[in-house]
MIDOSE-1310 file (N, C-alpha, C; in nm, 2 decimals, decimal comma, always signed):
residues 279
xxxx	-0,10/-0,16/-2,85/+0,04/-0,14/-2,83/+0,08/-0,20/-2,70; +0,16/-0,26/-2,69/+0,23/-0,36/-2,57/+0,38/-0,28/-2,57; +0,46/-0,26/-2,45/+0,55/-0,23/-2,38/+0,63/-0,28/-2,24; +0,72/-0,31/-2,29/+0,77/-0,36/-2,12/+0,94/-0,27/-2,15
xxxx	+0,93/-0,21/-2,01/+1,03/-0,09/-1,97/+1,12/-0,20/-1,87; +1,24/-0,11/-1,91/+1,31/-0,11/-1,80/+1,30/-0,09/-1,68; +1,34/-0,14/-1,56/+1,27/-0,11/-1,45/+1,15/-0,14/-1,39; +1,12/-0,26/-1,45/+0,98/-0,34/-1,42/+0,84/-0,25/-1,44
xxxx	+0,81/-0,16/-1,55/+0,75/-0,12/-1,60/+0,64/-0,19/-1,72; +0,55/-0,21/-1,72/+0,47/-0,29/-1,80/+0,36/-0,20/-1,89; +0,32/-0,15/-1,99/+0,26/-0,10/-2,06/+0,18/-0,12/-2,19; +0,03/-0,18/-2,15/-0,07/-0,23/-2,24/-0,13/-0,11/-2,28
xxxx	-0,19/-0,07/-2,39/-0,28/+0,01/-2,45/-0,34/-0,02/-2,58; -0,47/+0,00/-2,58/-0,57/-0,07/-2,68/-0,69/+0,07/-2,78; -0,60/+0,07/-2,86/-0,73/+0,21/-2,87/-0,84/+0,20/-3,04; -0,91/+0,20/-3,04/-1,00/+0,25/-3,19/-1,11/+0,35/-3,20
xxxx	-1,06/+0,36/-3,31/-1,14/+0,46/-3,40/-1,24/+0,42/-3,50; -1,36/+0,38/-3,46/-1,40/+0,31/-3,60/-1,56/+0,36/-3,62; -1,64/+0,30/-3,71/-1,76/+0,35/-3,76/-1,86/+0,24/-3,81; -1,98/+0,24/-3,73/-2,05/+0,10/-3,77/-2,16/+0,13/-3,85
xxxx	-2,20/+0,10/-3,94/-2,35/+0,16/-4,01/-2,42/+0,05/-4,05; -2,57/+0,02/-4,01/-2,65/-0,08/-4,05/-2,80/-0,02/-4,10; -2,92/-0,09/-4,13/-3,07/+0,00/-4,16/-3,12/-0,07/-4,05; -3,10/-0,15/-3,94/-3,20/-0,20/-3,82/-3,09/-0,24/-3,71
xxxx	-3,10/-0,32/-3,58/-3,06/-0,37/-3,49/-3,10/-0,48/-3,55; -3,01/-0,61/-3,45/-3,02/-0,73/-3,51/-3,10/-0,75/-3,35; -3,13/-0,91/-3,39/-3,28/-0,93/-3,28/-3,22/-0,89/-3,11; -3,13/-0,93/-3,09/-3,11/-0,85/-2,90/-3,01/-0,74/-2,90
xxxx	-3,00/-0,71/-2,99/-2,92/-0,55/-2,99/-2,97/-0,46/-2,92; -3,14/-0,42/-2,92/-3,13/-0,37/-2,79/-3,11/-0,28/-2,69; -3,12/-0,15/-2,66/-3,11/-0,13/-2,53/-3,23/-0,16/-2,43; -3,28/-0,07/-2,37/-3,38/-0,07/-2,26/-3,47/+0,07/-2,28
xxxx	-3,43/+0,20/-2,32/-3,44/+0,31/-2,27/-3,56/+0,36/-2,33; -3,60/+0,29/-2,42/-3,71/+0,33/-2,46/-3,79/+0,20/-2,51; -3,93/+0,20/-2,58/-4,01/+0,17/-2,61/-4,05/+0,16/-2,79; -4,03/+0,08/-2,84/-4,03/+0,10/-3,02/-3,90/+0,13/-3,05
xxxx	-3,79/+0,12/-3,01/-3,70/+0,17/-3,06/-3,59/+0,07/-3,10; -3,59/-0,09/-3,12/-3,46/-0,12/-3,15/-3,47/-0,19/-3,00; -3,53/-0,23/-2,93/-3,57/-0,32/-2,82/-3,53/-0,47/-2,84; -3,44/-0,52/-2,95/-3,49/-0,65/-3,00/-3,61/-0,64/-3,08
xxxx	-3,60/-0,53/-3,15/-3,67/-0,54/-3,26/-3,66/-0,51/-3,42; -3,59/-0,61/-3,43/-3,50/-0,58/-3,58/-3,58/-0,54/-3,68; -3,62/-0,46/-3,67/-3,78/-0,37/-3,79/-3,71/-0,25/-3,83; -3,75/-0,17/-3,95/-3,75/-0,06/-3,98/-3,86/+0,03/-3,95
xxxx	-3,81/+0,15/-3,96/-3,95/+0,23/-3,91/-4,07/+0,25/-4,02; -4,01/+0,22/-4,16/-4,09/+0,24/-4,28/-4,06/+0,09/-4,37; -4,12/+0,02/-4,41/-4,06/-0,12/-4,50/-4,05/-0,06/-4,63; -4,13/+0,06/-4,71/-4,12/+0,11/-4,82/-4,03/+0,17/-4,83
xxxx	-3,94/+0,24/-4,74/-3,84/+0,33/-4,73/-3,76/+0,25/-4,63; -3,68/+0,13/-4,60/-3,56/+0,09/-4,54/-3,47/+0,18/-4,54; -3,42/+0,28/-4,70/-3,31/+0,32/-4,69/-3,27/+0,43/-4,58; -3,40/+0,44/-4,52/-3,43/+0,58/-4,43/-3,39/+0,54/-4,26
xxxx	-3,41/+0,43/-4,29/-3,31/+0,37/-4,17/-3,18/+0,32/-4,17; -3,11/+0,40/-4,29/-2,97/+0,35/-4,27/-2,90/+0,46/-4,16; -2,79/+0,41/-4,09/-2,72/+0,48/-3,97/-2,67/+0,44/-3,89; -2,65/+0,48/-3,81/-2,51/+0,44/-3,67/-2,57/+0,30/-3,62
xxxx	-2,46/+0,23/-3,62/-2,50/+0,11/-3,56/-2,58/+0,11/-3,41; -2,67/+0,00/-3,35/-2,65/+0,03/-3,21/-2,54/+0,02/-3,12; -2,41/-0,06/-3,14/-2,33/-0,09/-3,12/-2,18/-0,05/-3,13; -2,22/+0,10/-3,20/-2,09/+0,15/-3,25/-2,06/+0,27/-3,12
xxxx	-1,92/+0,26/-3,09/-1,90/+0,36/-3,02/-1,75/+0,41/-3,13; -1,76/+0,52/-3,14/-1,66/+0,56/-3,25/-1,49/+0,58/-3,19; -1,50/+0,61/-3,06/-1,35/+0,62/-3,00/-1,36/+0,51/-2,88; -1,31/+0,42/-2,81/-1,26/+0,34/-2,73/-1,12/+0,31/-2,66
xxxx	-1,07/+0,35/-2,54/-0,96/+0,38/-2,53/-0,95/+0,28/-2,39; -0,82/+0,19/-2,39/-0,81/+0,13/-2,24/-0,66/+0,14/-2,26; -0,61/+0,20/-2,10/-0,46/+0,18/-2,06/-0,41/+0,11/-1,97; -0,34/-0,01/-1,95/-0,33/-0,07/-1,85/-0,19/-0,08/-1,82
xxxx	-0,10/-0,05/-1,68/+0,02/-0,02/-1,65/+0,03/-0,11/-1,56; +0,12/-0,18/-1,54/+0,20/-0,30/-1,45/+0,34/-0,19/-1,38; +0,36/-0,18/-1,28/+0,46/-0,07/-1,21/+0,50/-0,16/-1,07; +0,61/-0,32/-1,11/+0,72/-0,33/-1,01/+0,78/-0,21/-0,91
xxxx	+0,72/-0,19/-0,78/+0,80/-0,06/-0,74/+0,93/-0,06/-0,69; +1,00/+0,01/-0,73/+1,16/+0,01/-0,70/+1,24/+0,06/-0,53; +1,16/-0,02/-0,44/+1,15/-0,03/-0,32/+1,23/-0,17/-0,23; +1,35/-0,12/-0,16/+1,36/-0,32/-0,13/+1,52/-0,29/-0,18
xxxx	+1,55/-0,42/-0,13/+1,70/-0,43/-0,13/+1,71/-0,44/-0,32; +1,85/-0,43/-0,31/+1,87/-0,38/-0,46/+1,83/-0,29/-0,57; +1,69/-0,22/-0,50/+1,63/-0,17/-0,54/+1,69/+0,02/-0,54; +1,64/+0,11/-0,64/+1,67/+0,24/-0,60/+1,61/+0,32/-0,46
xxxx	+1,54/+0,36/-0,47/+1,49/+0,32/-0,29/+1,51/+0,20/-0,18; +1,61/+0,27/-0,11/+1,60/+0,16/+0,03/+1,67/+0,04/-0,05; +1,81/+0,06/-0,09/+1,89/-0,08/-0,17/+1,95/-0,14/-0,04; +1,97/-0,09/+0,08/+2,06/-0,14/+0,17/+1,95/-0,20/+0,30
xxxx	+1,80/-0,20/+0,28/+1,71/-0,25/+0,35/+1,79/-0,38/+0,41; +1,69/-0,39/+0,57/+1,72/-0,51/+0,63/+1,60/-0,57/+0,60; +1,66/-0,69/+0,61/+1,52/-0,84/+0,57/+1,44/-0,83/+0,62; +1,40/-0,77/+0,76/+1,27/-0,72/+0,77/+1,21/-0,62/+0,73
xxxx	+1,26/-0,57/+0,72/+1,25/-0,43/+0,65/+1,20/-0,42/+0,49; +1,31/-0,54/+0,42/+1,26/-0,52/+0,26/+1,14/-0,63/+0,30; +1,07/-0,71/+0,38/+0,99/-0,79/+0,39/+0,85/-0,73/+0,37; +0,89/-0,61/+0,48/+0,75/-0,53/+0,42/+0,77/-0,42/+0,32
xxxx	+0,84/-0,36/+0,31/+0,82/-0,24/+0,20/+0,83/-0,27/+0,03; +0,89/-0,43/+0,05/+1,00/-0,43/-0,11/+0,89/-0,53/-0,16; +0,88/-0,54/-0,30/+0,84/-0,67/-0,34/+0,67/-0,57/-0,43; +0,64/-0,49/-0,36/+0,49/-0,44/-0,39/+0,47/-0,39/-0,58
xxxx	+0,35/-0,48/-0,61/+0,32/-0,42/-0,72/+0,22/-0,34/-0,78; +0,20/-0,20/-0,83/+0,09/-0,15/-0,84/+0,05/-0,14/-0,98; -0,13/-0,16/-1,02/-0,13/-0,17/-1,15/-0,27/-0,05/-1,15; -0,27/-0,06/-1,28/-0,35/+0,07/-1,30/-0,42/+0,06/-1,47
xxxx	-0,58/+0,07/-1,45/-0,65/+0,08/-1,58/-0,68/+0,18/-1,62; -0,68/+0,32/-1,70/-0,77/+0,39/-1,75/-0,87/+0,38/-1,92; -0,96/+0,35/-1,85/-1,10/+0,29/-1,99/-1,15/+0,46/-2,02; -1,20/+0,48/-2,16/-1,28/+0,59/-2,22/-1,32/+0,55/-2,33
xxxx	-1,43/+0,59/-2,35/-1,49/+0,55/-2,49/-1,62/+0,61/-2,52; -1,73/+0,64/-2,61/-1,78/+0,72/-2,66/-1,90/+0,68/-2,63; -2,01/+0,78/-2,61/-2,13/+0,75/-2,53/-2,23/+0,65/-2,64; -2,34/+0,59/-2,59/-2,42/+0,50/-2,66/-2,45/+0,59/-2,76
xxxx	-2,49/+0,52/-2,90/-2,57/+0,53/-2,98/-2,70/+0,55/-2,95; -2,79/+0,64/-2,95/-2,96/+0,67/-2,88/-3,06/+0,70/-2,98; -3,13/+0,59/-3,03/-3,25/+0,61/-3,08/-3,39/+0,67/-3,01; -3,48/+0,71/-3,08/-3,56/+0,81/-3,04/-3,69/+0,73/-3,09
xxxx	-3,82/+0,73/-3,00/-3,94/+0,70/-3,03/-4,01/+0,75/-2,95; -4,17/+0,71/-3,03/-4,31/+0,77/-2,94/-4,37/+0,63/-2,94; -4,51/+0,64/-2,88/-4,55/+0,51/-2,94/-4,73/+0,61/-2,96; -4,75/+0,55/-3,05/-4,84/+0,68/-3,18/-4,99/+0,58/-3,08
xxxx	-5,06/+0,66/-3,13/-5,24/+0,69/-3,07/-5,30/+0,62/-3,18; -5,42/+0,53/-3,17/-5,46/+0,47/-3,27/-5,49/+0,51/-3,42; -5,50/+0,65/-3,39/-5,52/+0,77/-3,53/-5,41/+0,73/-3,61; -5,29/+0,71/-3,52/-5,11/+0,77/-3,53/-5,07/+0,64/-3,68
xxxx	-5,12/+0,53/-3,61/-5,06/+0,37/-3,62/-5,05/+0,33/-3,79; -4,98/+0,31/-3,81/-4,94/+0,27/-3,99/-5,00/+0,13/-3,96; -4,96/+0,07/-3,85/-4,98/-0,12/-3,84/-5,04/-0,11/-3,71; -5,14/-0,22/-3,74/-5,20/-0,27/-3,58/-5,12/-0,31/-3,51
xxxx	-5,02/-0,34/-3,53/-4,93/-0,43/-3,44/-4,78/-0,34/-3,35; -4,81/-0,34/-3,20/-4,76/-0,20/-3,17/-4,68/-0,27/-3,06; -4,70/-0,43/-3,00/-4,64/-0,46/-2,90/-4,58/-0,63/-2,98; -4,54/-0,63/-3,07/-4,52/-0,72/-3,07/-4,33/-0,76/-3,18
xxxx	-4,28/-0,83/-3,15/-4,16/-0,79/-3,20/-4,17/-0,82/-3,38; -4,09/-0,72/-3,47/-4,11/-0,70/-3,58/-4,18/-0,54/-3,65; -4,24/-0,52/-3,54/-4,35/-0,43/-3,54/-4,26/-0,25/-3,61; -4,34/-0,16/-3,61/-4,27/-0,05/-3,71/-4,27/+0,04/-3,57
xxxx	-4,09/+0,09/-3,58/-4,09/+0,20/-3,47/-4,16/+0,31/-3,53; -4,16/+0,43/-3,43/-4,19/+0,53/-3,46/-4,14/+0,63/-3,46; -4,04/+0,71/-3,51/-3,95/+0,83/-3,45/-4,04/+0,94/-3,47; -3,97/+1,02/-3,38/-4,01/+1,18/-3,38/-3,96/+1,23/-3,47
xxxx	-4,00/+1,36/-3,49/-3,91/+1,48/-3,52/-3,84/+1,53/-3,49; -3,70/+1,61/-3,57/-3,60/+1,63/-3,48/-3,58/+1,82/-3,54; -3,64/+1,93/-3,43/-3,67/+2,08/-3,52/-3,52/+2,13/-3,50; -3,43/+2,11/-3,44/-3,33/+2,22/-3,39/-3,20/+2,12/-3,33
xxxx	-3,14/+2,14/-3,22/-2,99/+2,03/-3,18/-3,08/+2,01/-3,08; -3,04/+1,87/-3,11/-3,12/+1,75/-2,95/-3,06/+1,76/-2,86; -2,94/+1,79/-2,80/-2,85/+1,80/-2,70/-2,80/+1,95/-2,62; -2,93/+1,93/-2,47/-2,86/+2,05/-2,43/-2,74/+2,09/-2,40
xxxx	-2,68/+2,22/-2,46/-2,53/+2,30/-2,44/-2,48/+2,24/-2,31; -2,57/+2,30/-2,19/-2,59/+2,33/-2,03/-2,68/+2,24/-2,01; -2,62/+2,15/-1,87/-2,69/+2,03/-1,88/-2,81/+2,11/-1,72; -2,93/+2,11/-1,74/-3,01/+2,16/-1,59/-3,07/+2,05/-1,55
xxxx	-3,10/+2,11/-1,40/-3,17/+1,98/-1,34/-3,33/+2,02/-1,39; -3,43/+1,94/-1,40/-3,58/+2,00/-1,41/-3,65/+1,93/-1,30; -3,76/+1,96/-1,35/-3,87/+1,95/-1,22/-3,90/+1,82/-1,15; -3,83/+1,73/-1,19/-3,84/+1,61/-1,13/-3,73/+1,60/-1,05
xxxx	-3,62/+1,66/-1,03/-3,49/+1,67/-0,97/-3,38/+1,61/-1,03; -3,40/+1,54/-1,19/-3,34/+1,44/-1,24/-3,24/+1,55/-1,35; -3,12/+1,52/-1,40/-3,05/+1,60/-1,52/-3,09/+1,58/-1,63; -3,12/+1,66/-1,70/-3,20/+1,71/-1,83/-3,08/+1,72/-1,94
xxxx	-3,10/+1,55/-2,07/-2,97/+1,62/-2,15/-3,02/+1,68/-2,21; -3,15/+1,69/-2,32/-3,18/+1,70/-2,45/-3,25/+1,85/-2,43; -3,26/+1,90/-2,56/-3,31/+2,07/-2,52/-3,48/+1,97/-2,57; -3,57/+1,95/-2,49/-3,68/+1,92/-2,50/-3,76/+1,97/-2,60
xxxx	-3,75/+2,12/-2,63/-3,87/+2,17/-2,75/-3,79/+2,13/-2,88; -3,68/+2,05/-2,88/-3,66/+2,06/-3,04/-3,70/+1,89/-3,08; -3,80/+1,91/-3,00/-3,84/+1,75/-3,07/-4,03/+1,74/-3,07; -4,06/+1,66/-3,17/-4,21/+1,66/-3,17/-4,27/+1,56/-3,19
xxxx	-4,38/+1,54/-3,25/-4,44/+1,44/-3,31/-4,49/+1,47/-3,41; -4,52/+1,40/-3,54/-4,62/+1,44/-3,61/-4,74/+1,44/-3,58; -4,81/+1,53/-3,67/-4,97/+1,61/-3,57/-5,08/+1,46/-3,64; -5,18/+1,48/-3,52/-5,26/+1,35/-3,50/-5,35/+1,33/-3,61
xxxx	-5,36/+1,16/-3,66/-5,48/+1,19/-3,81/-5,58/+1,23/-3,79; -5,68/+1,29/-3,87/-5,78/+1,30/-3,83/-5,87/+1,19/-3,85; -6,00/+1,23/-3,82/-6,08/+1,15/-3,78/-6,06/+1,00/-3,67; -6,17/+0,93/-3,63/-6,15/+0,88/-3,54/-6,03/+0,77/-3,51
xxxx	-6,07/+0,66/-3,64/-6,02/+0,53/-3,66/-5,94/+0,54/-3,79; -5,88/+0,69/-3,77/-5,84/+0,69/-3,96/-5,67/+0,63/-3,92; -5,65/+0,53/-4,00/-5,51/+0,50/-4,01/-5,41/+0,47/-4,15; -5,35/+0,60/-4,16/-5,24/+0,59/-4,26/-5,21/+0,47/-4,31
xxxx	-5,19/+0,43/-4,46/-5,11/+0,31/-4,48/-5,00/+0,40/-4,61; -4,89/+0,28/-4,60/-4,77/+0,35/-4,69/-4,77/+0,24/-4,79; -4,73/+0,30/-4,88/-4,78/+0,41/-4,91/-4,90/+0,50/-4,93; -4,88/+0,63/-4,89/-4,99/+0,70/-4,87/-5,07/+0,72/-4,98
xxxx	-5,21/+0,69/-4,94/-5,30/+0,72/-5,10/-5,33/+0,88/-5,11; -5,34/+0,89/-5,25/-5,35/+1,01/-5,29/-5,41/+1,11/-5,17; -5,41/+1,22/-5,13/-5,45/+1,34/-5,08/-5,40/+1,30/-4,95; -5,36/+1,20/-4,83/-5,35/+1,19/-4,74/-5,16/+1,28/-4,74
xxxx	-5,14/+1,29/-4,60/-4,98/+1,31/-4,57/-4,91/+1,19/-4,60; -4,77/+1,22/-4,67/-4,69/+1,12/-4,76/-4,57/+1,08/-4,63; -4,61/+1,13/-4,57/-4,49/+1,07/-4,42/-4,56/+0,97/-4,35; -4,71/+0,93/-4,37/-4,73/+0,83/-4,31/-4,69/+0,80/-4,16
xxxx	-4,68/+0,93/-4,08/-4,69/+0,96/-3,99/-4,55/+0,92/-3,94; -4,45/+0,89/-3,99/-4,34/+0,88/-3,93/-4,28/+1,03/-3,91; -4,20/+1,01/-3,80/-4,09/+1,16/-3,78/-3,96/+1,15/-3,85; -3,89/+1,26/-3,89/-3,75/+1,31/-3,95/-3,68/+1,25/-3,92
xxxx	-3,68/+1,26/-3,77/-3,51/+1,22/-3,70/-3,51/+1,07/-3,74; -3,32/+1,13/-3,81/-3,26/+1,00/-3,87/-3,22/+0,90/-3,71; -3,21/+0,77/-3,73/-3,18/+0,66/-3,65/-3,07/+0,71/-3,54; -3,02/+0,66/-3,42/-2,93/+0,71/-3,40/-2,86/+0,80/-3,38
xxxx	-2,88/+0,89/-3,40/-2,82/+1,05/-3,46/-2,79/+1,10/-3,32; -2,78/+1,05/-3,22/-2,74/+1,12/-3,14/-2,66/+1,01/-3,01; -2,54/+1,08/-2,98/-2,52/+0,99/-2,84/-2,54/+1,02/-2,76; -2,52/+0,97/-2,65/-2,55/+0,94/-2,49/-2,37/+0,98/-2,39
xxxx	-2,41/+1,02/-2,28/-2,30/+1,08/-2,21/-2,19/+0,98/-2,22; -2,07/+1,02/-2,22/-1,92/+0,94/-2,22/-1,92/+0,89/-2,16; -1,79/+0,81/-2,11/-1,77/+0,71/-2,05/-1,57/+0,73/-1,97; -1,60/+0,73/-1,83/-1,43/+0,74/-1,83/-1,44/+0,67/-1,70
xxxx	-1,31/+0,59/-1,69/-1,27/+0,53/-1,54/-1,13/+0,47/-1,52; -1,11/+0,53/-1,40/-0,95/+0,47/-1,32/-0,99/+0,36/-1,28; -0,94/+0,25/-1,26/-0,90/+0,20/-1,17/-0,75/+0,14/-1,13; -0,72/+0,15/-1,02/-0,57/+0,10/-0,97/-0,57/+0,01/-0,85
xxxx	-0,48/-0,03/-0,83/-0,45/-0,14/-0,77/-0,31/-0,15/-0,67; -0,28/-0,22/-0,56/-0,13/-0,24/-0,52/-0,16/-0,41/-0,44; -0,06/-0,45/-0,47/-0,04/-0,59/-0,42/+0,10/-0,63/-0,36; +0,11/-0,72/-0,32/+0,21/-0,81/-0,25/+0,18/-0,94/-0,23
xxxx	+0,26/-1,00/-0,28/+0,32/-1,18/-0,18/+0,41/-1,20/-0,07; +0,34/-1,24/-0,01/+0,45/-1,28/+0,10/+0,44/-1,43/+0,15; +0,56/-1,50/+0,12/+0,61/-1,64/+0,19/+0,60/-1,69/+0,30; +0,53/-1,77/+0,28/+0,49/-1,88/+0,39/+0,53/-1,96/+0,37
xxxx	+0,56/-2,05/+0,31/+0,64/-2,17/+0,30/+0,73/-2,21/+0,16; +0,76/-2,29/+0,09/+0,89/-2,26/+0,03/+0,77/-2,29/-0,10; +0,63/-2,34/-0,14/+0,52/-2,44/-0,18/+0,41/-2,31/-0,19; +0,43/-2,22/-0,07/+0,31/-2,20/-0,05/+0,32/-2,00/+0,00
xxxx	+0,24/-1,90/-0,03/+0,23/-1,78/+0,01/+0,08/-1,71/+0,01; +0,07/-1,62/+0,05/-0,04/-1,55/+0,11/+0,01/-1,39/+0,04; -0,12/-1,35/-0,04/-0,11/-1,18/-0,15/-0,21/-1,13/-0,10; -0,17/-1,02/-0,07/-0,22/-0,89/+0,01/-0,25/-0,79/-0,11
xxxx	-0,42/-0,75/-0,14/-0,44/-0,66/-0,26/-0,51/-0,51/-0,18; -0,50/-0,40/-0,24/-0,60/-0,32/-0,18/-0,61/-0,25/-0,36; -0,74/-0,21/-0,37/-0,78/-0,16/-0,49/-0,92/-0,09/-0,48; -0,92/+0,01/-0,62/-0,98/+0,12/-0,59/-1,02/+0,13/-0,73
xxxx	-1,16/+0,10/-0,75/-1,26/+0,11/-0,85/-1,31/+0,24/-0,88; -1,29/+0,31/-0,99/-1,32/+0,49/-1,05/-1,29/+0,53/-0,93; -1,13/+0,54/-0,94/-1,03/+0,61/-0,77/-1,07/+0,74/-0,76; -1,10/+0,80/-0,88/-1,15/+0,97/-0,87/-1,30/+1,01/-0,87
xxxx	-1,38/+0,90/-0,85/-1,52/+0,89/-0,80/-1,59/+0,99/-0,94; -1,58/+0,96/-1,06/-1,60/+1,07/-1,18/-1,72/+0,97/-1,16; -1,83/+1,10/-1,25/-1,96/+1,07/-1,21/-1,99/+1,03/-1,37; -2,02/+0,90/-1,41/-2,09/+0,86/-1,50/-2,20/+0,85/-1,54
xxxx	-2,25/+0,89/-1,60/-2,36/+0,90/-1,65/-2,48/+0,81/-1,68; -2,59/+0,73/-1,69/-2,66/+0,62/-1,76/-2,74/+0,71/-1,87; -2,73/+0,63/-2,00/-2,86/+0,70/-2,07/-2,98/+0,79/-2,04; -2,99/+0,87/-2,11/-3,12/+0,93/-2,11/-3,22/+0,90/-2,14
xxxx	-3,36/+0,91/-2,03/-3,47/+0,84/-2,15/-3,51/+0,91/-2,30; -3,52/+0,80/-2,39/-3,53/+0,87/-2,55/-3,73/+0,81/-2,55; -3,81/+0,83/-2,44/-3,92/+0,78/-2,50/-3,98/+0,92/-2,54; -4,04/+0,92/-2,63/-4,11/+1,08/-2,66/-4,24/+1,09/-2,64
xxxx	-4,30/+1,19/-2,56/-4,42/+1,14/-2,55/-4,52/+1,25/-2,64; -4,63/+1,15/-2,71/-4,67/+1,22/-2,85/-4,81/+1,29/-2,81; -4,73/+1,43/-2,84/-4,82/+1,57/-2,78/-4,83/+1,57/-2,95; -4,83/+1,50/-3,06/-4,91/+1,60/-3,16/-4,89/+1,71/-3,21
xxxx	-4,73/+1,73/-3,13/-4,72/+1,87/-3,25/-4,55/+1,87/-3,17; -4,51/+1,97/-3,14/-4,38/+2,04/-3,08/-4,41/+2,00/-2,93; -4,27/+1,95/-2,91/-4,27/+1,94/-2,74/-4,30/+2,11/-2,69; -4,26/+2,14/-2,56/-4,30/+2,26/-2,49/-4,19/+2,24/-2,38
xxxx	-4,17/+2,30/-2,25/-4,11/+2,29/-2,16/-4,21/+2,23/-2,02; -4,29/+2,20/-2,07/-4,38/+2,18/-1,95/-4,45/+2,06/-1,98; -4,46/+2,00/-2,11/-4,48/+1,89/-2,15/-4,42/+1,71/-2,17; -4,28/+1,75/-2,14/-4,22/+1,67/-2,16/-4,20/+1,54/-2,08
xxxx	-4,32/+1,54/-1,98/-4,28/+1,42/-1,89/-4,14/+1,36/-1,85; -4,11/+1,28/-1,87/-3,96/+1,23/-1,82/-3,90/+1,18/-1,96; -3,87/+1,23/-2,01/-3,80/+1,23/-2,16/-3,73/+1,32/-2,14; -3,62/+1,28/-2,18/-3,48/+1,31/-2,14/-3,42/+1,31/-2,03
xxxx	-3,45/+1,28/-1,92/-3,44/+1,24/-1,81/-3,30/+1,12/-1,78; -3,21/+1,20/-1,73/-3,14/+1,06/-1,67/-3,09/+1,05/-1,53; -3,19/+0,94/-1,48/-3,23/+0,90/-1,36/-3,11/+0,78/-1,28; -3,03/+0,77/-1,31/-2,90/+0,68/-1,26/-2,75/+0,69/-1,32
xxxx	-2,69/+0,66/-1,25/-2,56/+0,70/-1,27/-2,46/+0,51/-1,23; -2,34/+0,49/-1,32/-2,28/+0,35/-1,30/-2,17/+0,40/-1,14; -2,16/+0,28/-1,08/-2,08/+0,23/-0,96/-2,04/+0,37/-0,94; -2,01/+0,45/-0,80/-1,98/+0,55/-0,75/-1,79/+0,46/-0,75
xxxx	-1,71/+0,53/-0,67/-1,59/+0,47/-0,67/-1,60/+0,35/-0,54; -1,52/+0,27/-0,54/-1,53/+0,12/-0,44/-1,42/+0,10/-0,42; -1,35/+0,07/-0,30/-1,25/+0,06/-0,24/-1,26/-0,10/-0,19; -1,14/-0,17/-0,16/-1,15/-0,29/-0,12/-1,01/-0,37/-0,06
xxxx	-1,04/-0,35/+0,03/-0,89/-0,47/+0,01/-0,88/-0,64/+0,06; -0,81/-0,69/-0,01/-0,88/-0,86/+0,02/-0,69/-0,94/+0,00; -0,72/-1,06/+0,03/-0,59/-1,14/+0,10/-0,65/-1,29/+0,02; -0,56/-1,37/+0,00/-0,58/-1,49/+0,00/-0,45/-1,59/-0,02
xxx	-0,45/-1,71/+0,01/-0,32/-1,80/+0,00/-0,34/-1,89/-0,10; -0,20/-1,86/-0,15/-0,19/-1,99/-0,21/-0,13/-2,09/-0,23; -0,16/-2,18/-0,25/-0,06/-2,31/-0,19/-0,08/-2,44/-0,34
């Protein structure tokens, strides 16, 4: 939606609603946050069962919102404020424009993996791209209510015991193949949790802006900016780690190493003001 107001009002806004669904990531799709998961690795977790990786794209965020406002201020001769200013006067107060972004949109798509014990492994091949992720299991809601800090000092999203591994093969060098031959387990050691199934903290930020030109020669002027990056210093969030670490049965509260863990947060707010001529 585009808008231009009376009164030197300017009004851009861009919003969707939409829904991505694919069975893999394509080759740099990609995040970082884990290990087997969609790294650039356009694999399914099962090749006999693809359909079992159908799901949220990595790339789908389902709401996306940007507002962008242009605001001529009505300061300055002729203006409703101060219409009767003197030329020095409207020199400095009149003329200023302030603009303003607000961005929102929906947290990452978060795939979930372990990386399985030689018992665990369907395929030899565990570092190499192509290779078969591995998800966990998913017993209860992945997402804690109440977000706490844990023992590492870091924020804890996920309620930790509702996720597991499948329990270890036996014997030493015994490794599943799929399909599973008679008497063995028919999961072939993969976990429940569907692809994606969960997202990652939101996303919101101001930013605004005020400017001015001012005349220097009839050819040539000098713009005066001052601007203010996430002006309300709102604390964003980075992904959580989704690596799971494979205890073989049900997480615990004491076992979870740093899974779930989110250890960084994007730009605090940044202030700046800067000048330049142009001629």
């Amino acid at each position: 939606m585009e808008e231009r107001f009376s009164q030197g009002l300017y009004l851009l806004n861009s919003f969707t609603w939409s829904k991505a669904i694919d069975i893999a990531a394509q080759a740099l799709d990609g995040s970082g946050n884990c290990d087997n998961c969609g790294n650039g690795i356009p694999s399914v977790q099962n090749i006999y069962n693809w359909q079992a990786d159908r799901g949220i794209a990595d790339f789908n965020h389902p709401f996306v919102n940007t507002t962008a406002l242009v605001y001529s201020l009505p300061v300055g001769r002729g203006q409703w404020l101060l219409p009767n200013a003197s030329r020095v006067l409207d020199e400095i107060v009149g003329g200023w424009q302030a603009t303003g972004i607000v961005s929102g949109r929906s947290g990452d798509p978060l795939d979930f993996a372990y990386s399985p014990n030689l018992n665990q492994q369907v395929s030899p091949l565990t570092a190499v791209d192509g290779r078969n992720a591995y998800r966990p299991n998913l017993l209860g809601p992945a997402v804690a209510a109440h977000r706490t800090i844990d023992s590492d000092g870091f924020p804890q999203y996920f309620n930790v015991t509702s996720f597991g591994t499948p329990l270890l093969s036996p014997g030493s060098n015994t490794t599943y193949t799929c399909p599973a031959p008679a008497g063995a387990p028919q999961d072939c050691n993969f976990g429940d949790m569907p692809r994606n199934a969960v997202s990652g903290p939101d996303y919101w930020d101001v930013d605004m802006g005020l400017s001015k030109d001012f005349a220097l020669t009839e050819k040539s002027h000098i713009q005066l900016r001052a601007e203010a990056f996430n002006l309300f210093n709102h604390t964003n969030f980075s992904d959580p780690n989704t690596s799971v670490p494979d205890t073989g049965g049900q997480l615990t509260s004491t076992n979870f190493g740093t899974f779930g863990e989110i250890t960084s947060t994007l730009p605090a707010r940044i202030l700046q003001v800067a000048g330049k001529i142009v001629f």
